[in-house]
N, C-alpha and C positions, 0 to 999 in steps of 0.2 A: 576345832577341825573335825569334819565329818569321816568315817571309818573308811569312804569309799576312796577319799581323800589320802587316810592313812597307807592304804593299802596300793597306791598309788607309787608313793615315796618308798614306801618298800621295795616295791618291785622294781624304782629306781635305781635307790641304794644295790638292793643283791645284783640288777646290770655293770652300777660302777665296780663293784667288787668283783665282779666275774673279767671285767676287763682287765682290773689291775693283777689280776692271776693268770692273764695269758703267758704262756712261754714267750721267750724274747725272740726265739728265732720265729713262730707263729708272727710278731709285732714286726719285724728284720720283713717277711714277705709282703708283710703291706705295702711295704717300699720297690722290695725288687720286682714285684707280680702287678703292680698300677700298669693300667691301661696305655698303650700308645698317646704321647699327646699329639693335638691337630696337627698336620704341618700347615705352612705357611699359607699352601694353596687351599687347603682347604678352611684356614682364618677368612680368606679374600673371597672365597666363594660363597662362604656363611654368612659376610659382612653385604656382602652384595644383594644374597638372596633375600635377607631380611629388610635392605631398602627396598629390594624392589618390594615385599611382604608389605611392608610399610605403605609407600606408594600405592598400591594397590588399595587397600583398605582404605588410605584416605579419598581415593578416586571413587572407591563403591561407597562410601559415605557423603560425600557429594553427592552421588548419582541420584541419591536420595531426596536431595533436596532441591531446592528450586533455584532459577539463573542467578535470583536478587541475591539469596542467601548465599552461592559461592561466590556470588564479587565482593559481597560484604564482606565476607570473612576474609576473600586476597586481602582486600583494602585491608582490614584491621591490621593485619601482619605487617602489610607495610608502611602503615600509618597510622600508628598507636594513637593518636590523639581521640581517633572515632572509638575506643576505648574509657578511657579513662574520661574523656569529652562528656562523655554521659552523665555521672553521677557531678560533674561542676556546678559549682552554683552561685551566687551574685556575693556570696561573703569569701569565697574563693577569690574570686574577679577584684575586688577588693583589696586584698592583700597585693595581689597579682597585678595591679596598676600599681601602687607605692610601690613596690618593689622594682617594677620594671621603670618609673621615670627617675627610682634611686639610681640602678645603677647604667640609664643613660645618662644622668648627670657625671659620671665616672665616664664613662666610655666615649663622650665626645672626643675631651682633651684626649685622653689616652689614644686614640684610633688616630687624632691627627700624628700626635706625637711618634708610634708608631709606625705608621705613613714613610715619614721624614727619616727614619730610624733605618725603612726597606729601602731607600732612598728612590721613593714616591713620589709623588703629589699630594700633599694633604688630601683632597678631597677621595682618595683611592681609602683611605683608610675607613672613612665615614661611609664609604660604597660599602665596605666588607661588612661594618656594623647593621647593614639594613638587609641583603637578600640573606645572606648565612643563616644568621639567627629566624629570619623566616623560613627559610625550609627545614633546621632541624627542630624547631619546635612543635613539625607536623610529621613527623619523620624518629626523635631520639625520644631515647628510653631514660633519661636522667631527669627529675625535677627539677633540680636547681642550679644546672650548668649553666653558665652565662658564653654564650658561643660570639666568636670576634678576633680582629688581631690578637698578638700577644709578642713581649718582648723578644723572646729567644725564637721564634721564627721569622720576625722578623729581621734580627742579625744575622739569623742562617741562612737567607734569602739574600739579602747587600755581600755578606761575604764569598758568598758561591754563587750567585749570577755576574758580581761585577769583574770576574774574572774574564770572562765570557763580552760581556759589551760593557764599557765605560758608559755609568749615566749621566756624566757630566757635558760628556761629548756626542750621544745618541740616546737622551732619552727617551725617543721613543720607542728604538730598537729593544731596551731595556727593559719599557714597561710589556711589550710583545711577549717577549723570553720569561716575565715574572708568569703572566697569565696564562701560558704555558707549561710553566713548573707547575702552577696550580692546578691544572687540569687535568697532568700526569698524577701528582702526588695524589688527587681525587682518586681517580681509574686506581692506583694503587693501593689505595684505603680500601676501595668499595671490593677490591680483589679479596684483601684479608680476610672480610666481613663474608664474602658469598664463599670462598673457599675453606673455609676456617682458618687458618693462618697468624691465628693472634699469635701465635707464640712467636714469631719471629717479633714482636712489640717486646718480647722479654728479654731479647739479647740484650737490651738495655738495663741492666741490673738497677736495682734501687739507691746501691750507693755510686754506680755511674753516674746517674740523673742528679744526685746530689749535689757531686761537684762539678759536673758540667754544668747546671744550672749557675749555681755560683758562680764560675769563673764567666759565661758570658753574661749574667749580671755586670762584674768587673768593668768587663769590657766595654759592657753599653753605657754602663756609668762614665766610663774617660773618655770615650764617643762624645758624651753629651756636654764635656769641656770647651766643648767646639761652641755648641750655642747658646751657652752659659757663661761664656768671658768673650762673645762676639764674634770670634776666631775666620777672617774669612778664608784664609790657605790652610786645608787640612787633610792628612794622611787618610787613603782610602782603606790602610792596612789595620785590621783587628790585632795585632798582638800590642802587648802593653809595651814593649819597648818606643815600635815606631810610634804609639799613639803618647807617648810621655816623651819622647823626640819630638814631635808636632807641638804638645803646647809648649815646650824648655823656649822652640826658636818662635813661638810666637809671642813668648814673654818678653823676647829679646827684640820685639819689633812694635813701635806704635799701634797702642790695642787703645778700646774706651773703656773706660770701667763702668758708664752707665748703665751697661747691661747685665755684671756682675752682680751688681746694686740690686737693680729691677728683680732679678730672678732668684738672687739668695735670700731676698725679704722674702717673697711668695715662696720659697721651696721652706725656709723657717715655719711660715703660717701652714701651710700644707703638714709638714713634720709636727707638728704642735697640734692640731688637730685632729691627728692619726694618734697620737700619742694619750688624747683626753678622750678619744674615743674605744680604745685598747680599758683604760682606767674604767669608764663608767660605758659599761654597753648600753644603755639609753641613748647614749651618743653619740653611736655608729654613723647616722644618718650624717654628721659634722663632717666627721672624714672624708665621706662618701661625694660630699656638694664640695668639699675646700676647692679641690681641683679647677671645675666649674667657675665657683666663685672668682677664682685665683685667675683666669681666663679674663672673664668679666670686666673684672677693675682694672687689670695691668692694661688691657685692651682701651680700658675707658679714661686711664692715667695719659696715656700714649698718645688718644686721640686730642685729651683737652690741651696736654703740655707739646704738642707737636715734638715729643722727640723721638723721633724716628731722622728729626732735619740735623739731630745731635749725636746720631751714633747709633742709636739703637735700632739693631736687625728687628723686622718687621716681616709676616710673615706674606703680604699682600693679598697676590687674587687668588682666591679660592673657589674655583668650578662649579656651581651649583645646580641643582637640576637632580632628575630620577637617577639612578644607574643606566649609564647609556647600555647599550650591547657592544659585546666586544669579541663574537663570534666571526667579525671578518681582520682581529687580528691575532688569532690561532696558527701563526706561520708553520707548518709544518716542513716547507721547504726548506727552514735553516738550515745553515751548515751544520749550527747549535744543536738542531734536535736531538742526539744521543746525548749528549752532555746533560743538556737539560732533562732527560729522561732521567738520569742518573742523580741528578739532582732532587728531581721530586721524589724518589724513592725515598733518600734521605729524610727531607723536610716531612714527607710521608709518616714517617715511624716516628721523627719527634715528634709530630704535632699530636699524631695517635697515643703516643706513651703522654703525653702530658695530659688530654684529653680524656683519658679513662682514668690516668691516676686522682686528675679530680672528682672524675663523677663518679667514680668507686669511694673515695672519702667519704663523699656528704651521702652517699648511698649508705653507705654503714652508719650513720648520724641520725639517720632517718628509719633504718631499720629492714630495705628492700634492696632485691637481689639486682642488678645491673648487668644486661646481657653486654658481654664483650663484643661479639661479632655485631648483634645490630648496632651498637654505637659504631665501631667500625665502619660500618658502610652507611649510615646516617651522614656521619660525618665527610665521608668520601661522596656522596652525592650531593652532598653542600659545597664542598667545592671542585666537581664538577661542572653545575649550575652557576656555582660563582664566576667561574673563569670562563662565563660566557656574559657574562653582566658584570665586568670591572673588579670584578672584586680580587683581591690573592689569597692567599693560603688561611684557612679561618681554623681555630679549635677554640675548647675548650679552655677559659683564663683563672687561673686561680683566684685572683684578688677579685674581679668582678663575680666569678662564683661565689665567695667570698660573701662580699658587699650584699648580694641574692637572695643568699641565705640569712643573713643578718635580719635581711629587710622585713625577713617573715614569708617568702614568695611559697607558693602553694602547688607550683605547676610552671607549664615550661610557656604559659599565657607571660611568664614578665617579659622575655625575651619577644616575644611579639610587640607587649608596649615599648619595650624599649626602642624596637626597629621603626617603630611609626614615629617614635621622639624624634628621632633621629634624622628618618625620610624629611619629619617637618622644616628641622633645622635646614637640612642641604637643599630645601624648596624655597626657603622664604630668609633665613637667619645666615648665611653663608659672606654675606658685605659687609655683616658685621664685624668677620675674622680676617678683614683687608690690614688692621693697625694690631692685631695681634703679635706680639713680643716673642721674637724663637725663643727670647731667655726662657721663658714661661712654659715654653713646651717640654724645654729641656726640663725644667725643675719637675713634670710633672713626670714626666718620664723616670728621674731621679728619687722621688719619692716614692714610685713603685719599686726599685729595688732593692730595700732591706727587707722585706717578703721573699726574696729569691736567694739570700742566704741563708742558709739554716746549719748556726755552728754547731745546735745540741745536737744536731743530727748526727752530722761530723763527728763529735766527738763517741756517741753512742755510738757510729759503726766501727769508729776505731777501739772502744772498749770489747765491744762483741766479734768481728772479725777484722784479721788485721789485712788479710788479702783483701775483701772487699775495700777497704779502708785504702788500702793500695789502688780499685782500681777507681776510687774517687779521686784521692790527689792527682791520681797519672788524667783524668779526666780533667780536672781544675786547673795544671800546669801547663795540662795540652792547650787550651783554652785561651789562657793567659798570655803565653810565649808564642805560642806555633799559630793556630787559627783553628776557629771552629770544627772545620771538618779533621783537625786533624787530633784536637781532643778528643772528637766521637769515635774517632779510629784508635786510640791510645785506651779509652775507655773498652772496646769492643774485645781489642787484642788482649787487652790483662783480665776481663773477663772468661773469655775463650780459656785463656792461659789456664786461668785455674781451673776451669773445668777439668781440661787435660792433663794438669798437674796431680788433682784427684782420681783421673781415671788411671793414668797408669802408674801411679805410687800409691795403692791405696792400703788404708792400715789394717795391721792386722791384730788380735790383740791374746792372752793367752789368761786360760780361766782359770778359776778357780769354784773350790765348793763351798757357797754359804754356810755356816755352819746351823745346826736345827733348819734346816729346810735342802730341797731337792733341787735347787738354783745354782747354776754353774757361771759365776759373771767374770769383768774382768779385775785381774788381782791388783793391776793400777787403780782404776780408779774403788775398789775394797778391798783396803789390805787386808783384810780378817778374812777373806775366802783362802780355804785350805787348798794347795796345790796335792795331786797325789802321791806318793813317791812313784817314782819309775814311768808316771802318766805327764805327757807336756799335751795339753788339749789346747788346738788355735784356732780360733776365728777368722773368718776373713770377710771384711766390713764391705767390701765392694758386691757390687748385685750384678758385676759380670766378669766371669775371667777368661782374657780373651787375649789376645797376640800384644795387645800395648801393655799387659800390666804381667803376665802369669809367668813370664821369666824373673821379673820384680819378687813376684809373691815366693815362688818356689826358692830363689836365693835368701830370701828373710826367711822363711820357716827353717832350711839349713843350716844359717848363721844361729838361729836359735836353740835348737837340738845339739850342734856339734859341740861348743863349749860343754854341754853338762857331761863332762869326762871325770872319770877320775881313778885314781890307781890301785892297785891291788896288791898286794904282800912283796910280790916278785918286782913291785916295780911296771908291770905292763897297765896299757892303757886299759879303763874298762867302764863302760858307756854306764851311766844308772838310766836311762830313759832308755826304753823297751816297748812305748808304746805310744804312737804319737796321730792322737786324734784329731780331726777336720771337720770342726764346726763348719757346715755349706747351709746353717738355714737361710743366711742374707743372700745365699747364689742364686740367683735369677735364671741364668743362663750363662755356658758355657761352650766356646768354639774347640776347633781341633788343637789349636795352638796351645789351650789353655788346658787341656788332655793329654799334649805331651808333655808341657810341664811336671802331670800328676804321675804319669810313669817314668821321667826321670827323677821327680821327688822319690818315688815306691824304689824306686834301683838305688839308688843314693842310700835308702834306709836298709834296705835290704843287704847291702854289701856291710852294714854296720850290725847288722842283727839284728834290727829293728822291725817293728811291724807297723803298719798304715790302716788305720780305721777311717770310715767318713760316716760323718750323722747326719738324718734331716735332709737330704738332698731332695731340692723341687723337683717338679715334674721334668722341665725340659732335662734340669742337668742329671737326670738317674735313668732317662732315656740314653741319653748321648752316653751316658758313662758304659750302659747296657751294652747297646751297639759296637762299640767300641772296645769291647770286652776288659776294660780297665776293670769289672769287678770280678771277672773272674781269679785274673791277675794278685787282687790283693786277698783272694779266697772269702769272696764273699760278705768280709766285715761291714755290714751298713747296717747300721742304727737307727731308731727311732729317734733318741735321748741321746745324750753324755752319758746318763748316769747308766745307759743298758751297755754303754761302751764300754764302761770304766769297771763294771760289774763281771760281764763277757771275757775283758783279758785278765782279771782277777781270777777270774774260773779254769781258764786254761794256765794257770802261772808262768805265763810270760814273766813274771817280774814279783 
């Protein structure tokens, strides 16, 4: 170490030491004497000034440059592909084709099955697979999201549109009102993403999503009863009663079994496949084609043994051809339209929460940051665009993100292959899905749903929180019994709940002194911190005290103090606590509400003999208290520390 070095650390050292020998009421002014903080209007004015600051600079750095070079650059922003496009290269492309005809070998059956699921038309589902994925592949920020139908939008769409129009009875009116919610729910996404707004995707807690996914897993599973044991009269209602009502009296009436046959053998080889491919990752790709396969054969069973003459549902003509356009049936006239408005808002925030939840996953797998908002509006101008070219509601899927990632994909180039796999089939391979078996769709459909339960999950939030825990079952049951929307709402409400449960109960806790060190913690969770005699020091855990909670807080610090009584020679009552300090470093801020609380605490103590210290108060709250001359009141005791509090009434012998 060089001298100049030494003499450095010295000069240090004798600063720490000159601070730690300040007088305490010198350390007390640092608190009462701080500056005004901003008010509100001038947060808004600062915030504003430095956009426009902002704007500005990026305008006169433009100005700098030439026309090509600012369109480039708009473009990049809004089309990361002309980005990352750059350094690709033919062993990228590589990966990026196997990857992308893996998992349209997945995405066929699933998109039909899906389809049938919104209660579609197959060929709508195969529409969504093809423009979606083309536009966020030039457009989103995730490498390996696999964009497309998905199960639980798809049930949230059949159980909240067919309220609205029967598609048994107007399917076309049906498919109108779908492509509609899509284009809302689009416009809703693309809002989140250009206004910031993701946080409204969080009202959706993690262990919400958990058991809401779950339960309409469930549900889509005994849905799938229907085309899985042939069923042709069957409940349009999602809860598990009516749909376990539905098969009881269809068991009770001439069914075939040929299709139970058909479908439980292929949903077997599918499950058996998944399950060797879980065992040896080399053979992902098995799982990945069963489905495919499993299409293939039942389809080629069906055709050689004509039985479709024998019972077995069949799924016939399947519409083939590009993506029509479907911009002249945008009915805005409907009576529906509010409804339907309301609707996509909904489907909106699932598809967005599912959608980031996955490409935040494989984001962190991979080791880069995933902007929220532009996936947000990535995804909302995919289906915007969709819902003008046939398609419904598109996100991000787990199991084909999944499947993507497996494959080894490099870039968002699979989903492009995949979309032209796809395009090929609905132009040329579409007659082939005339003798295609629903059993078959069904199983495929069935065999994506043990992916959508996740027990350990379950079990982990209920070891770690049991309100979150709470608001998954209330999400699961809601699901299961009541109907989709009205889970999301049972899930929202118990979330909410606890919020406000926390806000105006919040805990408080009461310290103690580490012993060999200057730590003041709480005596619950270390019993070995010394309480002082005649000192009750408390914390209060909340970061605001304000009209919902500070009548709360103030009646618990009274319940706390008033017990420690006790008697004196003569018998009269006589307080050992004389001095009752107010940890405020968690306070954030404080309203008027939460001000008179502290002067009816100060009166409460004060008629006992007691005295009121506060430590550590932020900036807002030693302003308000300022103003408000609550410190006059308590004569000025405000602390740095505990320990300058504890030292302070020591010195005056209060106690």
């Amino acid at each position: 170490m060089t001298s100049s070095t030494v003499d450095t650390c010295k000069s240090e050292d004798l600063q720490v030491d000159i601070e730690k020998n300040l007088p305490q009421d010198v350390r007390s002014q640092w608190i009462l004497n701080a500056p005004e903080p901003p008010s509100p209007w001038h947060v808004a004015a600062d915030s504003v000034r430095k956009t426009v600051s902002n704007f500005r600079g990026k305008v006169s750095s433009l100005s700098d440059r030439s026309c090509g070079t600012v369109l480039l650059s708009a473009l990049q922003v809004v089309f990361p592909i002309l980005v990352w496009g750059r350094s690709y290269t033919a062993a990228k492309f590589r990966k990026d084709f196997l990857a992308g005809l893996t998992i349209a070998s997945l995405c066929i059956p699933q998109s039909i099955g899906y389809a049938t699921l919104a209660n579609l038309a197959p060929q709508y589902g195969l529409y969504t697979s093809v423009v979606p994925p083309l536009i966020y592949s030039v457009m989103g920020t995730s490498r390996e999201i696999a964009i497309g139908p998905v199960a639980v939008v798809s049930l949230l769409l059949s159980s909240m549109v067919q309220k609205l129009v029967d598609p048994s009875t107007d399917p076309v009116g049906y498919t109108k009102l779908i492509f509609l919610t899509t284009l809302f729910a689009g416009i809703f996404q693309t809002s989140f993403g250009l206004f910031r707004l993701g946080f409204l995707v969080d009202f959706l807690s993690h262990a919400a999503i958990v058991g809401f996914v779950a339960g309409a897993a469930i549900v889509i599973g005994l849905q799938q009863l229907k085309g899985l044991f042939g069923i042709t009269h069957f409940t349009t209602k999602t809860d598990i009663i009516s749909v376990l009502k539905a098969v009881w009296e269809a068991f009770h009436n001439p069914w075939n079994p040929h299709n139970f046959i058909l479908g439980g053998c292929f949903l077997a080889f599918i499950l058996t496949t998944r399950f060797l491919g879980k065992r040896k990752k080399n053979l992902f790709w098995l799982a990945s084609i069963a489905p495919l396969v499993s299409i293939v054969l039942s389809t080629l069973v069906v055709y050689l043994t004509r039985a479709d003459k024998n019972g077995v549902k069949i799924v016939k003509h399947v519409k083939g051809g590009l993506n029509p356009i479907s911009i002249n049936q945008l009915d805005f006239n409907s009576p529906h339209v509010v409804d339907v408005a309301k609707i996509g808002l909904v489907v909106a925030v699932v598809a967005l929460t599912e959608s980031v939840a996955v490409g935040r996953s494989f984001a962190s797998i991979k080791g880069y940051q995933l902007d929220g908002n532009k996936e947000m509006m990535s995804i909302g101008f995919t289906n915007i665009i969709g819902s003008l070219t046939s398609c419904y509601v598109a996100t991000g899927s787990f199991s084909r993100t999944a499947v993507n990632y497996a494959a080894g994909c490099e870039s968002l180039i699979s989903n492009i292959v995949m979309a032209v796999t796809v395009m090929i089939s609905l132009q040329f391979l579409t007659n082939l899905l005339y003798y295609t078996p629903i059993a078959i769709i069904a199983s495929v459909i069935l065999s994506a749903l043990p992916g959508l339960i996740d027990i350990t999950e379950a079990y982990k939030i209920w070891k770690v929180d049991k309100l979150d825990f709470l608001a998954c079952i209330g999400a699961f049951f809601g699901v299961l019994f009541a109907s989709v929307e009205i889970g999301l709402l049972v899930a929202v409400v118990i979330s909410f709940t606890k919020i406000i449960l926390i806000s105006i109960r919040p805990s408080t806790e009461t310290l103690g002194k580490l012993p060999g060190t200057d730590l003041f913690c709480d005596v619950d969770q270390y019993p070995m911190a010394i309480q002082i005699p005649g000192v009750i020091i408390i914390r209060m855990k909340s970061a605001l005290l304000c009209f919902a909670n500070a009548n709360f807080v103030k009646e618990r610090i009274i319940k706390w103090v008033t017990p420690k009584e006790s008697e004196d020679d003569k018998g009269n009552s006589k307080s050992t606590i004389q001095l009752v300090i107010l940890d405020t470093s968690n306070l954030v801020n404080i309203d008027t509400s939460g001000i008179a609380s502290l002067e009816e605490l100060y009166k409460n103590l004060s008629s006992h003999g007691k005295q009121l210290a506060i430590v550590n108060p932020r900036w807002q709250v030693i302003h308000k208290l300022k103003v408000s001359k609550f410190i006059d009141k308590i004569g000025g005791r405000v602390y740095l520390t505990v320990e300058e509090a504890v030292v302070a009434g020591c010195k005056s012998n209060q106690f």
